[in-house]
N, C-alpha and C positions, 0 to 999 in steps of 0.2 A: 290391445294397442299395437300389436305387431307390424299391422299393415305400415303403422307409421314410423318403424323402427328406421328405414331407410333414407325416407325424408330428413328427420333428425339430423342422423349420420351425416348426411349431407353436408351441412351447416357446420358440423363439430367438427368433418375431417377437412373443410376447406383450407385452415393453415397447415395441417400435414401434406395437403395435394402441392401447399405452393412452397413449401421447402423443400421438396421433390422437382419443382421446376426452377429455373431461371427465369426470370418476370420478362416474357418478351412483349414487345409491345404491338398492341394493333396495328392497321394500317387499313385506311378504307381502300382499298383493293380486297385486305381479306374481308373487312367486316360483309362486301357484300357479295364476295364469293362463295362457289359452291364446295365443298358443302358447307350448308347454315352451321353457323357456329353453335345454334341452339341446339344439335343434332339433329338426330334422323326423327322429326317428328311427324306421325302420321296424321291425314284428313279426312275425315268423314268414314268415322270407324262405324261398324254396323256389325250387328251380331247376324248371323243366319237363322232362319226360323225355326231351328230345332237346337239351335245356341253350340253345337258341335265347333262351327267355323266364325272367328272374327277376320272380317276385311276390314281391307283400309286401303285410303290412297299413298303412295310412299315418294318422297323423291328421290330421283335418281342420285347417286354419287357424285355425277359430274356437271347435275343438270339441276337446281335446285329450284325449276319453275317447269321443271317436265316431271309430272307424275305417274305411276302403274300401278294396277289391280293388286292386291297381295292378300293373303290370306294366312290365318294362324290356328293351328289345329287347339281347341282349347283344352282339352287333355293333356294332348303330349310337349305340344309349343311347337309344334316344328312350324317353319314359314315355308312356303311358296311364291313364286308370284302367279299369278291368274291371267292376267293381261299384259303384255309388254306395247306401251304406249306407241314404241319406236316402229312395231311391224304391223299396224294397221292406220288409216283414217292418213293423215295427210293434206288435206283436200282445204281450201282456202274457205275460212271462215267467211260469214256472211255479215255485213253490218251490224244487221240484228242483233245476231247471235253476242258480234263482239259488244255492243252495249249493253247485251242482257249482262255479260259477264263483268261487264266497267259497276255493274248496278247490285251486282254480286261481291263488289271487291274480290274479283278473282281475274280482274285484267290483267292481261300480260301470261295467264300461267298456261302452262301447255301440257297435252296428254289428256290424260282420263283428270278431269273436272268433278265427275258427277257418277253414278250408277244407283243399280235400285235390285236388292233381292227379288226374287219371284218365290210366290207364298209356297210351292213343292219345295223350296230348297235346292234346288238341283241345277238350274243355272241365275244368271243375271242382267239383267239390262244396261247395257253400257253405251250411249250417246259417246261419239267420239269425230271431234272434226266434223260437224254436222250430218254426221251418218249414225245409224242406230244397230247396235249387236246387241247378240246375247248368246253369252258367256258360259256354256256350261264346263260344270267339276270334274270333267274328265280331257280338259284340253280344250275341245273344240269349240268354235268360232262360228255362230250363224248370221249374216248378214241379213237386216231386216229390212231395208232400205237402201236405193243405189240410187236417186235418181237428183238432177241438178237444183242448184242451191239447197240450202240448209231445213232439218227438221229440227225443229224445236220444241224443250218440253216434253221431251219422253216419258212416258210415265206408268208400267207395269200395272194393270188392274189388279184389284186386292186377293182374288182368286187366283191371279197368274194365267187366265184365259188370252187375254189382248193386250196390245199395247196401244197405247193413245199417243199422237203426236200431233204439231201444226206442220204444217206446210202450205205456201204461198198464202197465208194467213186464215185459210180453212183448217178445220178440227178431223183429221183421218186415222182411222181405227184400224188396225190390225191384228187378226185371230191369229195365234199361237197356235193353232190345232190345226185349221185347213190352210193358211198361211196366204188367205185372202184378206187385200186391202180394200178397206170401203172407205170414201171421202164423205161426213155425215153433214158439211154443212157446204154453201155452193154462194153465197154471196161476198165472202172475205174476198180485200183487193184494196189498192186505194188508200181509205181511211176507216176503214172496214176491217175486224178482225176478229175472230173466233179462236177461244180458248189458252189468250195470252194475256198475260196482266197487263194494263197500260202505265205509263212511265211512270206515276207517282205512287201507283202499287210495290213497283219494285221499289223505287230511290227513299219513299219517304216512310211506306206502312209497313214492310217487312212481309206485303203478298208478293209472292213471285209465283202464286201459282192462278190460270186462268181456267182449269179443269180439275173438278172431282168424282170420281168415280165413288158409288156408293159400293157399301161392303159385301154385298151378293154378286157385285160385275155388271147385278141387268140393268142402270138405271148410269147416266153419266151428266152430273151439273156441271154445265159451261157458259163462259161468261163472254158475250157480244161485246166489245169496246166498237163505238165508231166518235172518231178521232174529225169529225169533219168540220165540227165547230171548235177547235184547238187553234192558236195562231197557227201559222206556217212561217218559218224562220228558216231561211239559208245560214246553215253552221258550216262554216270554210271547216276541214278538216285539211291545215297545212303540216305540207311535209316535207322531206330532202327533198323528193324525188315531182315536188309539182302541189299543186291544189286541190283536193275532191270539195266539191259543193253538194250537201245534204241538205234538202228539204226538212227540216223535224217539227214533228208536232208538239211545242214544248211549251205546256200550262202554266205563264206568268201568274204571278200575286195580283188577283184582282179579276183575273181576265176568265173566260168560258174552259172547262175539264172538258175532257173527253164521259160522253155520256156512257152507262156503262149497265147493259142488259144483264140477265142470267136468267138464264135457260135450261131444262129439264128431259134428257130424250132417254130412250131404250137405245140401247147398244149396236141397235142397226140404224139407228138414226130417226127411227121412227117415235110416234108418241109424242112430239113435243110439246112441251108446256113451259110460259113464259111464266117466269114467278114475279109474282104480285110483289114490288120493292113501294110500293107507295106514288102517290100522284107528283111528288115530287121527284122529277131525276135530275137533279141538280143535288146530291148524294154522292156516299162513297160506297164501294161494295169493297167493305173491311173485312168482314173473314166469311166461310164456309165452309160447315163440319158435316157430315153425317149420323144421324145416331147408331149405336150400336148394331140394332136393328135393320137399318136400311129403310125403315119406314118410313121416317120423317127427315128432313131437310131442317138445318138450325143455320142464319143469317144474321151477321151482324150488319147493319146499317147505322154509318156512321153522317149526321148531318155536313152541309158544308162547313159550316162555325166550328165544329167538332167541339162543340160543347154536350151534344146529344151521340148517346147510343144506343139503338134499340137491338134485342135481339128478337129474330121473329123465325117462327114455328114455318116451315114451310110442308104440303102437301106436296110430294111429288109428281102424282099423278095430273095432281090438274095446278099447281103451281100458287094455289089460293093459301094466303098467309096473313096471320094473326101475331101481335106481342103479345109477346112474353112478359117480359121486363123491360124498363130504361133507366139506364144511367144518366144521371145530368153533372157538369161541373160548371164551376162561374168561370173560369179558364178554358182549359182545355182537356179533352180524358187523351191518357196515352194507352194507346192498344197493344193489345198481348196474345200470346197464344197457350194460354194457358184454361179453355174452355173444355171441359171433357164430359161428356156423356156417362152414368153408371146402368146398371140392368135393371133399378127398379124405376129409374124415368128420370128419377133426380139429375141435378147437372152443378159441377163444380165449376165457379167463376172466381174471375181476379180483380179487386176493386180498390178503388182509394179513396172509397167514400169516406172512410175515417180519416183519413191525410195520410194514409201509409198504403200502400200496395199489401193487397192482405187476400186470404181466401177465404170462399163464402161455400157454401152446400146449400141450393134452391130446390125448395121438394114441395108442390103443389101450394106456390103462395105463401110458403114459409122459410123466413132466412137461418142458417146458423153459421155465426161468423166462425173459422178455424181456426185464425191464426190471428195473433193483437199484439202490438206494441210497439214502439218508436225506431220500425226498422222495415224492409221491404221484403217483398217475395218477388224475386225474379222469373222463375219460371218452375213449371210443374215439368216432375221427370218421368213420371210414372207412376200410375195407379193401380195398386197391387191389391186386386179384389181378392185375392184368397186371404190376406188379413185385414182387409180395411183399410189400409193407408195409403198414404200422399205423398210421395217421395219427392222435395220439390228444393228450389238451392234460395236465396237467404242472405243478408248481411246483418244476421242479427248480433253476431256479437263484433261487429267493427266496420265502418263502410267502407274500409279499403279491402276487404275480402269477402270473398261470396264461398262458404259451405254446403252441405249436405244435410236436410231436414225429413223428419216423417213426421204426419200427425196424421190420427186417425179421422176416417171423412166422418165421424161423430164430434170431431172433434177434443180436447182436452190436451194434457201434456204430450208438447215440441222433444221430439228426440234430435239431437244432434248426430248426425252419423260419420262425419270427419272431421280431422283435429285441426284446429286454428295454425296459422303460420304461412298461409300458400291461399292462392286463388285457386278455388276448386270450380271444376265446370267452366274451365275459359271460353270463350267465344271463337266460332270459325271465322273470320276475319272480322265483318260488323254484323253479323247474323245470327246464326244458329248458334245454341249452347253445343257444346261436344259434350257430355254425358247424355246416354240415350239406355234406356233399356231395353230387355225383351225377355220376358220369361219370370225366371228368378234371378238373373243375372243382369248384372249395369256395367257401363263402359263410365270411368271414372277420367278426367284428364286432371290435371293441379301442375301451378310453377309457385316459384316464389322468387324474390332478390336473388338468391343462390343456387337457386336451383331451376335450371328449366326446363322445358315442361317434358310430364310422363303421363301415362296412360297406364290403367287396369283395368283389370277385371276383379268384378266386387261382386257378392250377394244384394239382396236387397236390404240385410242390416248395414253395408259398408264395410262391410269385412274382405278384405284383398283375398281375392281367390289363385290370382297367379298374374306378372303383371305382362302386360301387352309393350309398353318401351318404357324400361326401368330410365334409360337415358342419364348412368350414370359421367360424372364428369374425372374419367379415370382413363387410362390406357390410350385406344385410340381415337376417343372421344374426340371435335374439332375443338372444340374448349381449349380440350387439357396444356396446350401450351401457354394459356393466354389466364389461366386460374391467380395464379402467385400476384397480376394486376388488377384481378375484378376486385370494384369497388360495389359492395352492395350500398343501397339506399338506407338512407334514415328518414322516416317518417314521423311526422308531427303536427301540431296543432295550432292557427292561430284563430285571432279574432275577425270578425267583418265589424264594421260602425255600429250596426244595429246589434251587436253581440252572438250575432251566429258563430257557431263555431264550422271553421274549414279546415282540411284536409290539405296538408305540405308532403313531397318529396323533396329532397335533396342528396344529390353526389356531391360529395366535395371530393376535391383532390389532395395528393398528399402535397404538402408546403414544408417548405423549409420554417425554422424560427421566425417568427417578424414580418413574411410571403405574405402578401396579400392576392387574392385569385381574382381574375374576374369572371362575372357569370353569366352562362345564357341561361335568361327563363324563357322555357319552351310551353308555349300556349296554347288549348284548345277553347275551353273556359265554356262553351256551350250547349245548351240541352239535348238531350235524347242518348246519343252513346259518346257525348264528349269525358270521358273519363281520363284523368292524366295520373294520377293517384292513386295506382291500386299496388298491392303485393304480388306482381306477378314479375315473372322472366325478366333484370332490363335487357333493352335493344343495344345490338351490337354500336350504334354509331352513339348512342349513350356513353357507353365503356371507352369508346374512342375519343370523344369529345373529354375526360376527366383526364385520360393519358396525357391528353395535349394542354393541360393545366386548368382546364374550365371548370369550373361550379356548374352543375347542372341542378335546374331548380323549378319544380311547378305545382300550380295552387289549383284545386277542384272551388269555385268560388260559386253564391249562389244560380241558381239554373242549372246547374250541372246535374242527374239523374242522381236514382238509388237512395237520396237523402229525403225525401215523402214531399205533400205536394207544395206545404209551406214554403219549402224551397227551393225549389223549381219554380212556382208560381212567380216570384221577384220581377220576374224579366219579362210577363207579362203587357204586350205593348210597349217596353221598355226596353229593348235590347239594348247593349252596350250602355249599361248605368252601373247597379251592381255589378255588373263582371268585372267591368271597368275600376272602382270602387277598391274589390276585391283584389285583382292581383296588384294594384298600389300599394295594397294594404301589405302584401308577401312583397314586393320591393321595399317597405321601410323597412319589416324587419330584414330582410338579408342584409341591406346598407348598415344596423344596427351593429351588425358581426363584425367582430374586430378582423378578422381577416379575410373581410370581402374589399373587394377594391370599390371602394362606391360612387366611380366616376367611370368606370368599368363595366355596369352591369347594360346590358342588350337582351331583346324580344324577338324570338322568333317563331312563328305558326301556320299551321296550315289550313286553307278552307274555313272553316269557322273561326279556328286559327289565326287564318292572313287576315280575315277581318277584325280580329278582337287586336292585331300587331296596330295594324290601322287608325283604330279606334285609341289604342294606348300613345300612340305618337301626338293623335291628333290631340287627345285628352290635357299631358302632362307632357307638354316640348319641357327639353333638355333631362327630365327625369333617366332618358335612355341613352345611352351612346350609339344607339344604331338600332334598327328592325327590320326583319326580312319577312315577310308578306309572301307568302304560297298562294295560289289561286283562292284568295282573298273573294266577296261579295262584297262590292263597292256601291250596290243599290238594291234594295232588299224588292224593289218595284218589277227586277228583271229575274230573280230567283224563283222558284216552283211554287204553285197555289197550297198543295197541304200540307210541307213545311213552314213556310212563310207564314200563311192564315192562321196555324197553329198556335205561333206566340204573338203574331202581331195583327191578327184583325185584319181588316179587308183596306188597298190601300185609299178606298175612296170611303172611307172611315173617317168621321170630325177628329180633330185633336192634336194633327200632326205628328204621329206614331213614327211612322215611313221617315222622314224627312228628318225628326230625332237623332234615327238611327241609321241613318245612311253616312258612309266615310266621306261623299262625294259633297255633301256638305260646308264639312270643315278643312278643308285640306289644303284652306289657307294658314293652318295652323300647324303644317306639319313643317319643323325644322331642323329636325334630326337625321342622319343620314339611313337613308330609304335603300333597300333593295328590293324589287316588284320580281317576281316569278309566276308565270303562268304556262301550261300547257298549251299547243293550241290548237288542239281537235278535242278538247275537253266538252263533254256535254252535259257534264252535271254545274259547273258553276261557271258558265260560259265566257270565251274570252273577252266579252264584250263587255265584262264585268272591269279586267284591265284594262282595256282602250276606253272607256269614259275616266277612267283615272288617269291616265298617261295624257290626255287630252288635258285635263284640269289642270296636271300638276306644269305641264308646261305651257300653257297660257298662260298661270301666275307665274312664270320662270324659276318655279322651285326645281332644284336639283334632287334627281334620283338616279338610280342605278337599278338596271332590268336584265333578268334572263327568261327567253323563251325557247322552248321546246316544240319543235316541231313535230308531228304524229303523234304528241301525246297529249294521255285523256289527263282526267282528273287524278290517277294515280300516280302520275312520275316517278314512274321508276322502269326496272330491267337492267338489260347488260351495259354496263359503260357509262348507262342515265347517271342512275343513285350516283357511282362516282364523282360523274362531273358536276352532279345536282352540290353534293356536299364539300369538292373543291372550292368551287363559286363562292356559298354559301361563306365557306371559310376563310378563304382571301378576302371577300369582302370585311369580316368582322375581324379578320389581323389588323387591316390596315384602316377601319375607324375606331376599332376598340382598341386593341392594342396596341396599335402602332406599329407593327413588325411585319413586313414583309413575309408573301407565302402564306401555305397552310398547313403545315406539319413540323 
């Protein structure tokens, strides 16, 4: 139990840290200044392949959206940096590029983003500013690429022979040895594109990758999108300084994907072979693994309805393919990356055919379930062949935290490998888990209410070997003056109508005798990674928001992930019913609290968010005293094909789905005071989702109140934004909640 002696501590010494301090108080200036209050926490930690060196990306002290290379001797600890972001690259991002990264939720950051060991160990691949280096351990800098606009998609072959990259939408391979570039394919242009994921790979499936290289180097799958039957939509991207107009090819609910090939060549381009996806290409191309071996090619093909998934065996050679197995659901299946190949052929998968996310061992037509019971499996970490186990994370003992599990690929008794109290294996922004292995050794992350977040290094039982950022909240930590007012959360449980049980947080603030508060509930309420409810780190404008006397308060209701498919299923064609339902349900009881103000309480959300604020005004007028609506989805007709079609069917579907659950419906019903926010170069929930609202709402001459952003996407935020995003936000809710002038 050692590992977790600090953790603990944490928690028990937090009223010792604060009668060492004077309780000063936040200020959203600090909360979004550099450095993060949360500390110096690293991104995209990576062991090296001999586990001597962990890197990571780190932010700068002064720059908390500018990151650099750094490295930790795992012996001794000593740190390095590798890369300093500030003395290379420069060079003006490309469209692309920056929507790749909006599709990444890593908009706005700057510096080294991304890298990739090479399998000698000896240096690294570092894409920077859309130019491509690599990185070796002794200093030096090789520039792989000079030439205009951006490479995208870097990607080190497994051997460390070549590197693979796109440019001008061809697939161009470069040898590490003789340091000749070859360009392998010659019709990308246009609508035309080789070896990049197309928009709904990134935004909705969690593919971001359009090329795999098999594990020998010789053989390279890549994937043809042509985008030429997508609409064509001009997105104004307004800004200070003027208007750019973008053409995009952006796949409404209902309307034609971009069709999406994959292809099989040798390494000089030759060889090619089209793999056999099926007669129908009105399909997804959901995942692509390699087997161990390099022989065989594995494909997930996910139907349009995404009730269907098949996986299929593919031949590399000549591209000819057989199923395996399919998945079917009466809903929809949610895709995962947790497929892995073992050496005797067998293959571990992740299913919800029982109504739980669970693992299965498939060995020649025969199933054996691993894992069972009324709880989920997130993601597999590692497959540790020299004992047979499954190292994979878990919310089996609670849904507001996700743990550390082994069970063996025979199956039988779930080991627990770390202790309850913290979110273990946090997520890279909406993506990647942060625990990753390599060897014998695992990169560990965990936060909780009190603690945020740290990183180690662990064995493969989860025993802390030495930690990578203890990140305690002492000394010169950016916390430590702000400890003596952190409020942690209190979590708890209510009911839904139909007797489900949900998932509460709640900040309260401190009150005088007799004080009543009033509260914002902060909403996301929607499926796939809408989570509001976990044990992890809270957010500085959280801690800010209770200083200034608010309640802070939100419900995971059903649809929301991680709770199996019973519940999630709810919202099935139904959007905005139960969710709706649900957080009513967490507004009676706060109202029930004797010291909520219950004429006081306000909604505000973003994106799925702005839509469920929407939703709740229009639902229960006067229940709110106000709502703030983020780049809300105001018509589900105008939002992406395999999100959209996922929970609600196609919109030329009998039944009136669509038109249920669209805000643009009822917004004669909205009479509560509105504040609209959108972005407006946003390409994932596009502005034109707010201008059919602003259009509605003032045709029937309801009153609202709107801020827009110019140059910005879906994220809003950066230097000055967040601030003035959360002034707005706040002056608005003094002066219909409160009544008080100002925001602080």
């Amino acid at each position: 139990m050692l590992k977790w002696a600090y953790a603990l501590a944490v928690v028990a010494s937090a009223p010792a840290l604060a009668d060492q301090h004077a309780a000063k108080k936040l200020t959203l200036e600090r909360v979004f200044a550099s450095p993060n209050l949360g500390g110096s926490v690293p991104r995209s930690l990576k062991l090296s392949p001999d586990g001597k060196l962990l890197t990571s990306l780190r932010p700068r002290a002064d720059d908390r959206e500018r990151f650099d290379l750094w490295a930790v001797d795992t012996e001794t600890g000593a740190a390095r940096m590798l890369l300093d972001s500030t003395k290379f690259g420069g060079g003006e991002l490309s469209e692309a590029e920056k929507m790749q990264r909006e599709r990444a939720r890593i908009g706005g950051t700057r510096g080294i983003v991304a890298y990739e060991w090479a399998a000698d160990g000896k240096s690294l691949l570092v894409p920077l500013d859309g130019d491509i280096y690599l990185a070796s351990l002794d200093g030096t800098i090789r520039r792989l690429t000079n030439a205009p606009g951006s490479e995208l998609d870097a990607a080190i072959s497994p051997k460390g022979k070549f590197v693979s990259f796109v440019r001008d939408q061809n697939l161009h391979v470069t040898s590490l040895v003789t340091g000749v570039e070859n360009r392998l394919t010659r019709d990308g242009g246009g609508a035309v594109s080789w070896g990049l994921a197309e928009f709904v790979a990134q935004e909705e499936m969690d593919r971001t990758k359009g090329v795999w290289w098999s594990p020998d180097d010789a053989r390279i799958a890549v994937a043809r999108v042509d985008e030429s039957g997508v609409a064509l939509i001009s997105r104004a991207a307004i800004g200070a300084d003027g208007t750019k107009i973008y053409d995009q090819r952006y796949p409404r609910a209902g309307a034609a994907n971009a069709t999406v090939q994959l292809f099989v060549m040798r390494n000089d381009g030759t060889g090619l072979a089209k793999v056999d996806l099926g007669a129908n290409e009105d399909c997804y191309l959901a995942r692509v693994d390699w087997a161990e071996d390099g022989k065989t090619l594995y494909v997930q093909r996910e139907s349009r309805d995404q009730k269907t998934l098949d996986l299929l065996k593919v031949d590399p050679v000549t591209g000819a393919s057989s199923v395996v197995f399919t998945e079917h659901a009466r809903t929809w299946l949610n895709l995962n990356d947790n497929f892995r190949t073992l050496s005797d052929g067998s293959i571990i998968w992740s299913s919800e055919r029982d109504g739980y996310s669970h693992l299965y061992r498939y060995n020649r037509g025969r199933w054996t379930q691993l894992t069972k019971g009324p709880w989920n499996v997130r993601a597999v970490i590692a497959v540790d062949g020299t004992r047979g186990r499954i190292v994979f994370t878990g919310n089996r003992q609670t849904p507001i935290e996700q743990q550390l599990y082994a069970v063996s690929i025979d199956g039988g008794a779930i080991t627990q490998l770390t202790a309850n109290g913290a979110w273990t294996c946090a997520r890279d922004g909406a993506r990647a888990e942060t625990c990753s292995a390599s060897g014998a050794r695992m990169i560990v992350t965990r936060s909780s209410q009190s603690q945020p977040e740290q990183a180690y290094l662990a064995d493969l039982d989860g025993k802390r070997v030495s930690w990578i950022e203890e990140n305690k909240i002492e000394g010169e930590h950016p916390y430590t003056p702000y400890i003596a007012a952190h409020v942690a959360a209190t979590f708890g449980t209510i009911k839904a109508v139909d007797g489900s049980v949900l998932q509460t947080k709640l900040f309260k603030p401190k009150l005088a005798d007799g004080a009543k508060a009033p509260v914002l509930v902060i909403v996301y309420g929607g499926p796939g990674t809408g989570r509001q409810v976990t044990n992890t780190w809270a957010s500085g404008i959280e801690q800010y928001l209770v200083q200034q006397g608010w309640a802070v308060f939100s419900v995971d209701g059903r649809g929301t992930p991680d709770r199996g498919k019973a519940f999630e299923d709810q919202i099935y064609r139904a959007m905005s019913s139960v969710e709706v339902q649900d957080q009513l349900k967490g507004v009676d009881w706060l109202k029930s609290q004797p010291w909520v103000d219950a004429k006081r309480v306000a909604v505000y959300g973003s994106s799925y968010g702005g839509y469920m604020t929407l939703r709740l005004l229009e639902s229960a007028p006067g229940v709110f005293a106000a709502g703030v609506a983020a780049a809300p989805v105001t018509q589900w007709e105008l939002y992406d094909t395999h999100y959209t079609e996922r929970y609600m069917g196609m919109p030329q579907d009998p039944g009136g789905a669509y038109a249920r659950a669209d805000p643009l419906t009822y917004t004669d019903s909205i009479a509560d005071p509105l504040l609209l926010i959108h972005g407006m170069a946003d390409d994932n929930v596009l502005f034109e989702n707010s201008t059919a609202l602003i259009a509605k709402l003032q045709a029937a001459s309801r009153p609202f109140e709107m801020m827009v952003y110019p140059g910005q996407t879906h994220r809003l935020a950066g230097p000055g934004i967040s601030v003035h995003l959360w002034r707005t936000i706040l002056a608005f809710l003094n002066r219909n909640v409160r009544h008080v002038p100002g925001d602080e």
